[in-house]
C-alpha positions as CSV (number, residue, x, y, z in Angstrom):
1,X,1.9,95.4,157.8
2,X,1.2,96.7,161.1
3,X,2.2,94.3,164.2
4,X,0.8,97.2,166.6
5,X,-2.3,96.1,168.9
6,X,-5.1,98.6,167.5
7,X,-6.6,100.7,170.4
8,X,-9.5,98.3,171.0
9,X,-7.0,95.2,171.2
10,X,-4.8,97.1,173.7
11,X,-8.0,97.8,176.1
12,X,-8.5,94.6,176.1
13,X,-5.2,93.2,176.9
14,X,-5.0,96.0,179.6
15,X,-8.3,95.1,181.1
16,X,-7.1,91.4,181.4
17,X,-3.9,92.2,182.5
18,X,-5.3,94.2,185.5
19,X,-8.0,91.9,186.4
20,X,-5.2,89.1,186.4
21,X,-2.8,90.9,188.2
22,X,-4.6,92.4,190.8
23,X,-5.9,88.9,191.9
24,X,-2.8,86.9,191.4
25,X,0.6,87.1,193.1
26,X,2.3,83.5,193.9
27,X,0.9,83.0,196.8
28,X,-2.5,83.2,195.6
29,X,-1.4,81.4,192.8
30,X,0.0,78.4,195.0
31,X,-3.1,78.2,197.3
32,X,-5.6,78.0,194.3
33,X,-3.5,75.4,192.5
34,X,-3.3,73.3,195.0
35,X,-7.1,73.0,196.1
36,X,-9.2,71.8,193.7
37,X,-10.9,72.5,190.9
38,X,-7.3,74.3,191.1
39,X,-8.5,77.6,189.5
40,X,-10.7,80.6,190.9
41,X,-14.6,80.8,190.5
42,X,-14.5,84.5,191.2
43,X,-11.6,85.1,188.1
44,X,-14.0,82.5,185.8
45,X,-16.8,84.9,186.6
46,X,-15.5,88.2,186.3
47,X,-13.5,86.8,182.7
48,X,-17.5,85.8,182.1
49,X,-19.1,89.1,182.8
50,X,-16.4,91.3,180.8
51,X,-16.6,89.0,177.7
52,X,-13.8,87.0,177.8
53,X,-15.5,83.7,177.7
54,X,-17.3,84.6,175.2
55,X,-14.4,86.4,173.0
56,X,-14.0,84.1,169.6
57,X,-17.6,83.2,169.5
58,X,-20.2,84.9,167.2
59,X,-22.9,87.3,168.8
60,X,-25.6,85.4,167.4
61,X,-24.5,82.6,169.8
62,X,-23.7,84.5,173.0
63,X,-19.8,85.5,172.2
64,X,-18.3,89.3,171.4
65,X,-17.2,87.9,167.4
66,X,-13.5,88.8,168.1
67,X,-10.9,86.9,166.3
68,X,-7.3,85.2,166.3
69,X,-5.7,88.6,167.9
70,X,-7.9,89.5,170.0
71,X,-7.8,85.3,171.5
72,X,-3.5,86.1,170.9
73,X,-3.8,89.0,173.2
74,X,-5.5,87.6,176.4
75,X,-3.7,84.3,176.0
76,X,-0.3,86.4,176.4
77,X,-1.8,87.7,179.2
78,X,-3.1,84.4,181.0
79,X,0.4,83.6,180.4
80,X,1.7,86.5,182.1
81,X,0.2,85.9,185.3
82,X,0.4,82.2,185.2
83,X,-3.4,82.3,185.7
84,X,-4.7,78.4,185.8
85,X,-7.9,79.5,184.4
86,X,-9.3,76.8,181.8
87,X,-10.3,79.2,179.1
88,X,-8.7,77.3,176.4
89,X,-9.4,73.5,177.4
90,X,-12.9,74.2,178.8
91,X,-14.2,76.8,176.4
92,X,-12.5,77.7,173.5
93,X,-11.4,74.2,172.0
94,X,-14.7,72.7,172.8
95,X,-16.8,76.0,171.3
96,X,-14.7,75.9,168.4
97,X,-14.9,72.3,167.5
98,X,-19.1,72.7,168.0
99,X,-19.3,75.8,165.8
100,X,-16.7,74.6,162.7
101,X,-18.2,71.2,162.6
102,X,-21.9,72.5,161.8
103,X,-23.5,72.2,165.1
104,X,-27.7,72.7,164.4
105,X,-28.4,76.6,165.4
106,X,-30.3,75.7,168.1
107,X,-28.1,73.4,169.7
108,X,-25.2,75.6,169.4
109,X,-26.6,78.7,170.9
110,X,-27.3,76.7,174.0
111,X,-23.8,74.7,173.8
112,X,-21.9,77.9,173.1
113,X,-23.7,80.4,175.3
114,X,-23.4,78.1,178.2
115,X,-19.8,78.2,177.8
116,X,-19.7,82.2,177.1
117,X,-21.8,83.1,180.0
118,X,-19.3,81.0,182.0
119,X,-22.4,78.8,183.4
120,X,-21.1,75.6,181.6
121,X,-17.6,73.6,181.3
122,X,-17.0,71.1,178.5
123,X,-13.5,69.6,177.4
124,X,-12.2,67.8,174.1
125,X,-11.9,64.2,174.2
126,X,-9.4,63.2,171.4
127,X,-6.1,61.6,172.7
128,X,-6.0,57.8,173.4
129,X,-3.1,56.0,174.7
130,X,-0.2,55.3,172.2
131,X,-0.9,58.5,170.7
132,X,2.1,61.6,169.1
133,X,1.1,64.5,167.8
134,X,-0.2,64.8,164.7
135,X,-1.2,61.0,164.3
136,X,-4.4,60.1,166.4
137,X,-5.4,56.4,165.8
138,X,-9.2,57.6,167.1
139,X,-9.9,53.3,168.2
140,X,-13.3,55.1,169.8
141,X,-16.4,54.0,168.3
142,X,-20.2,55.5,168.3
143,X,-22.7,53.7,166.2
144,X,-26.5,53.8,167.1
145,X,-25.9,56.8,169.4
146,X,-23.5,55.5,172.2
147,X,-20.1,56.1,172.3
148,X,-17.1,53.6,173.5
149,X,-13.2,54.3,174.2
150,X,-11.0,55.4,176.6
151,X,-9.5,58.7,176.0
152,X,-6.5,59.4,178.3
153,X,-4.8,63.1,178.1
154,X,-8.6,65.4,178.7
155,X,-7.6,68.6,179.8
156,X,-9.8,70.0,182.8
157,X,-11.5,66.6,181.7
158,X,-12.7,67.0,186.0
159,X,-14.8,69.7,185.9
160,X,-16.3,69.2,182.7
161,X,-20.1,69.4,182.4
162,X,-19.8,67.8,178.7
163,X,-17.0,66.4,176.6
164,X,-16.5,66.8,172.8
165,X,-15.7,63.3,171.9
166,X,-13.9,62.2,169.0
167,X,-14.9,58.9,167.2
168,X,-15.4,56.5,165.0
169,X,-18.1,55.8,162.8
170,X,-18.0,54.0,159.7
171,X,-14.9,55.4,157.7
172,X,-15.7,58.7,159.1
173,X,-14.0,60.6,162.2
174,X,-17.0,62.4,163.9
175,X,-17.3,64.5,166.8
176,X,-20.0,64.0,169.5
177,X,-21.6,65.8,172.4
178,X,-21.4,63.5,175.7
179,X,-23.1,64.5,179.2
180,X,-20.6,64.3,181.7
181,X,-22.9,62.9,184.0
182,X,-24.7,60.2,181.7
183,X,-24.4,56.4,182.4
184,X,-21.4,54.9,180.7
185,X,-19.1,57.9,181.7
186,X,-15.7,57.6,183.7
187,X,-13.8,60.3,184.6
188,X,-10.4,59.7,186.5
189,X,-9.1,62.6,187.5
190,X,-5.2,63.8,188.0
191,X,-2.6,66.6,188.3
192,X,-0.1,67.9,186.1
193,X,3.5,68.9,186.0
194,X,2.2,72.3,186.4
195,X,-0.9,72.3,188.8
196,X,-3.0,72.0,186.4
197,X,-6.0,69.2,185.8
198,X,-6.8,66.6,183.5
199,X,-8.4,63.3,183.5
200,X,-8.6,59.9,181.6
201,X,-12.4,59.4,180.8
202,X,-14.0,56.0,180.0
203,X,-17.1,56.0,177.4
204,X,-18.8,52.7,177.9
205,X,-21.7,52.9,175.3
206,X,-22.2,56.5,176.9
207,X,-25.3,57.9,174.8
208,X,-23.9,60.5,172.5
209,X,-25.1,63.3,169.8
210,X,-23.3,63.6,166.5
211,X,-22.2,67.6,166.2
212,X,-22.4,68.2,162.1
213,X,-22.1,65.4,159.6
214,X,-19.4,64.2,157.3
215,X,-15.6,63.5,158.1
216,X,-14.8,65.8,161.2
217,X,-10.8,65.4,160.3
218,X,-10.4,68.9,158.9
219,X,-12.6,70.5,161.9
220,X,-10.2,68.7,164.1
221,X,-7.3,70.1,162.3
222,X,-8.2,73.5,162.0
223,X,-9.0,74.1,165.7
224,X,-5.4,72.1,166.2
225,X,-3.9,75.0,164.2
226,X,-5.7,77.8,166.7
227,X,-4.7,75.9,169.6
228,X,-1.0,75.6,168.9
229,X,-1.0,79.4,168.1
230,X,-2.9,80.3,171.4
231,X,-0.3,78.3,173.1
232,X,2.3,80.0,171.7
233,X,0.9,83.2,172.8
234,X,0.7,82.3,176.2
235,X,4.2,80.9,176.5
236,X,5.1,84.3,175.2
237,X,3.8,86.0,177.7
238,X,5.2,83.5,180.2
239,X,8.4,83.8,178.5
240,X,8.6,87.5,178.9
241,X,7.5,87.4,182.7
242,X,10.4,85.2,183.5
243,X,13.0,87.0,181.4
244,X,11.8,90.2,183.5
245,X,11.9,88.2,186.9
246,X,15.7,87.1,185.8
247,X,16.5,90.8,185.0
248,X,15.5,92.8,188.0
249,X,16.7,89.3,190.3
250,X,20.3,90.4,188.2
251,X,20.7,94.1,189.1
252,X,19.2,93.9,192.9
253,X,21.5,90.4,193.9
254,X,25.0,91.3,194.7
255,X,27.8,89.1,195.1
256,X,31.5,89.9,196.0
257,X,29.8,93.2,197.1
258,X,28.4,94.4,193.6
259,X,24.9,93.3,191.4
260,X,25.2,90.4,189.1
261,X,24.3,92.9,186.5
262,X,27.7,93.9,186.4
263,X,29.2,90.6,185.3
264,X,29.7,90.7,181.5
265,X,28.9,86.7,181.0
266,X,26.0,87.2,182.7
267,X,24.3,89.8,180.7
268,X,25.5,87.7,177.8
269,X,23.0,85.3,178.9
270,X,20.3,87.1,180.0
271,X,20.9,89.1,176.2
272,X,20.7,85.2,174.7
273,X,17.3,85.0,176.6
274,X,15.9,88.2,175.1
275,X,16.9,87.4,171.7
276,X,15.4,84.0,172.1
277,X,12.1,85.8,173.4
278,X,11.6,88.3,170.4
279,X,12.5,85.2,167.9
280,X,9.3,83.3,169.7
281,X,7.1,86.3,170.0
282,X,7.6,86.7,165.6
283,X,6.9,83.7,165.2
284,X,3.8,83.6,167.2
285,X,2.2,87.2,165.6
286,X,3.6,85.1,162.7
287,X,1.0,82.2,163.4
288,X,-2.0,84.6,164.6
289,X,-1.4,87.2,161.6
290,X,-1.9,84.0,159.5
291,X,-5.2,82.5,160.9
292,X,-6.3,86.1,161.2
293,X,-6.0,86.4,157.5
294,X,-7.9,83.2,156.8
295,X,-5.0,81.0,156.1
296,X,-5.7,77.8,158.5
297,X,-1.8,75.9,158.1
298,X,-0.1,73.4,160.1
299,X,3.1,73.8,158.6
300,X,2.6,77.4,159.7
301,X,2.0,76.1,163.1
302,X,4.5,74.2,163.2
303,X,6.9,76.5,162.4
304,X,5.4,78.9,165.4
305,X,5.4,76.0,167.9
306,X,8.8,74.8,167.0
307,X,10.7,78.0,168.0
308,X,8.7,78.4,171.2
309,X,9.3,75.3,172.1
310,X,13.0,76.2,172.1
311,X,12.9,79.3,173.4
312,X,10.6,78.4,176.5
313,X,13.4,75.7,177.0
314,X,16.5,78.7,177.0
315,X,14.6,81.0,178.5
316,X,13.7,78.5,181.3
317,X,16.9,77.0,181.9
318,X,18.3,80.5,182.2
319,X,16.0,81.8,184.7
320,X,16.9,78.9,187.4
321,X,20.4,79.0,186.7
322,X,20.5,82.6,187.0
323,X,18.9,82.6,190.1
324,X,20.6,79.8,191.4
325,X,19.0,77.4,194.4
326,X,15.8,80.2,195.1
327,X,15.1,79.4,191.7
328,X,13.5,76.0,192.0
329,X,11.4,76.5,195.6
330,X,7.9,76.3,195.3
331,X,7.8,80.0,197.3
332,X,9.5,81.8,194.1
333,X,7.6,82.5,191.1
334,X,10.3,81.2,188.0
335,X,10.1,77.6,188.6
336,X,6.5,77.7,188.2
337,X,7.0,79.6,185.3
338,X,9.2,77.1,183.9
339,X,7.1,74.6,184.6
340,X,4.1,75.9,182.7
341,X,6.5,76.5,179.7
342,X,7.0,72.9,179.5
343,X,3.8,72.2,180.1
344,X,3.0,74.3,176.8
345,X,6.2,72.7,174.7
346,X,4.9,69.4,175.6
347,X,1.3,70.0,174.6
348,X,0.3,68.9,170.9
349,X,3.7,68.5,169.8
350,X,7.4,68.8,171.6
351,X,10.0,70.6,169.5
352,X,11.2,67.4,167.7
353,X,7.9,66.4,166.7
354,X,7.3,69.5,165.1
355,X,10.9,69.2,163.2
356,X,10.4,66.3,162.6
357,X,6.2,67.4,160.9
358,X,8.5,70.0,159.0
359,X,11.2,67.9,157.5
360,X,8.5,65.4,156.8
361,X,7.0,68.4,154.3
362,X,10.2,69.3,153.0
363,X,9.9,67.6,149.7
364,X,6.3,69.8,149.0
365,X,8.7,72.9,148.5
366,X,10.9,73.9,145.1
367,X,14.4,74.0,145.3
368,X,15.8,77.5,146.0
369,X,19.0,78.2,143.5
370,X,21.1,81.1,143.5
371,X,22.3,82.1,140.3
């Protein structure tokens, strides 16, 4: 198997990488954090007129058709630059969720073009309070088209012009397209650990269409599965970015008159970082070579998101220690690194719940006996 970007991949991570770059250093990065919507209307736009936006999406419905590599690819690269962008929360989850559930043609083209052509923001709805990853009691109701719940952890829930909302019905889990701006809807707003937004939103009989019919559980699941792999991308990226930062920070600091690179413990640990990198940057082209090859698995995920979740924790420990006190200021780039890495290792699943998802699946294996 070839792990290789093909040409057209590698244009596209390039093309990303540039645009990112070339409009982010930290303290761009710090001013657009910290005033809200907290991301930059000129980056959403140009992502929207190159095709970002619109990457996973079919043509018929406004996107460029691209799959689970290509989405790999530019999340490594949002990761890279740290860029707060919502391209997952506000446009991927929600255009995935729309399309796998059976959204009519009509209704989808609109939904989905809107959020290709960068014109509209939506958000999924799904986490009420009391809830771990991967059990979601779902207490919200819809019945006669209005929805009612509280759901608490809504990514760039703010400046969402829709939400996907999950709920119940009957016996069934559905999902349902909610106007942010319809009577009966509540958003509360707040900041994360990492400058980023989200929002508790309250649905008090908000009206509300049903996206597809039937038990939306599996739809739910599946886009789970792409999430956790595009968030293992993207601490990759981050990952690397930091392990970089901690290298060059080694050979140009001196102390006792020569460059930390020359102490042997210390290149131990910056050696323990790389190794940790490459071990979560396999298991993430592990996770993406799966899904790309049709094979939807949250074991597979699992697996992915449990070994980033570790290495983001070395690799971010490492970096501030190695750089000592600079390494936790707001004016150096590795604690907001760090930050964003546990951001991403706390998001669907820290690493003990996905051991503990794995051990839970043990028993669905044979036995393996050496004879």
């Amino acid at each position: 198997m070839d792990f290789e970007l093909s040409d057209e991949q590698a244009m596209l991570r390039d093309t990303v990488h540039d645009l990112l770059t070339r409009k982010y250093d930290i303290e761009t990065l710090r001013s657009t954090i910290d005033t809200d919507p907290g991301w930059s209307s000129d980056v959403w736009k140009q992502l929207a007129d190159i095709g970002i936006l619109g990457l996973v999406f079919d043509e018929a419905d406004g996107g460029a058709g691209a799959g689970d590599e290509e989405l790999a690819a530019v999340m490594t690269e949002i990761g890279s630059a740290l860029a707060p962008e919502p391209f997952l929360d506000s446009v991927v989850v929600p255009g995935l969720l729309a399309t796998y559930a059976g959204m009519a043609d009509d209704a989808r083209q609109e939904f989905v073009g809107g959020l290709a052509s960068g014109e509209k923001l939506s958000a999924f709805a799904h986490h009420e309070a009391g809830d771990r990853w991967p059990d979601y009691a779902v207490a919200t109701t819809a019945g006669d088209g209005a929805v009612t719940g509280v759901k608490t952890l809504v990514g760039h829930g703010d400046c969402a012009d829709s939400f996907v909302v999950s709920a119940r019905e009957g016996n069934d889990v559905g999902l349902y397209l909610v106007d942010a701006k319809a009577d009966g809807v509540t958003v509360s707003p707040y900041r994360t650990n990492d400058g980023r937004r989200g929002a508790r939103v309250e649905f008090a009989g908000a009206p509300g269409t049903r996206i597809g019919s039937g038990d939306a559980s599996k739809t739910i699941e599946h886009v789970d599965v792409v999430t956790q792999a595009a968030l293992c991308a993207e601490a990759v990226g981050a990952m690397s970015r930091a392990l970089d930062m901690t290298v060059e920070y080694l050979k140009t600091r001196k102390q006792f008159g020569v460059p930390l690179a020359t102490f042997q413990a210390l290149t131990h640990r910056a050696a323990n970082m790389y190794a940790q990198l490459e071990l979560a940057r396999s298991m993430s082209v592990y996770a993406t070579a799966a899904l790309s090859g049709g094979t939807v698995d949250p074991i597979i995920a699992s697996r992915a998101k449990l070994q980033v979740c570790r290495g983001s924790r070395l690799v971010g420990q490492e970096a501030i220690q190695m750089h000592g006190g600079i390494g936790v200021t707001a004016e150096y780039p590795v604690a907001h690194y760090v930050a964003r890495l546990t951001a991403i290792a706390r998001t669907l699943g820290d690493a003990d719940a996905h051991l503990a998802n794995l051990s839970s699946h043990v028993s669905d294996w044979d036995m393996v006996t050496v004879g």
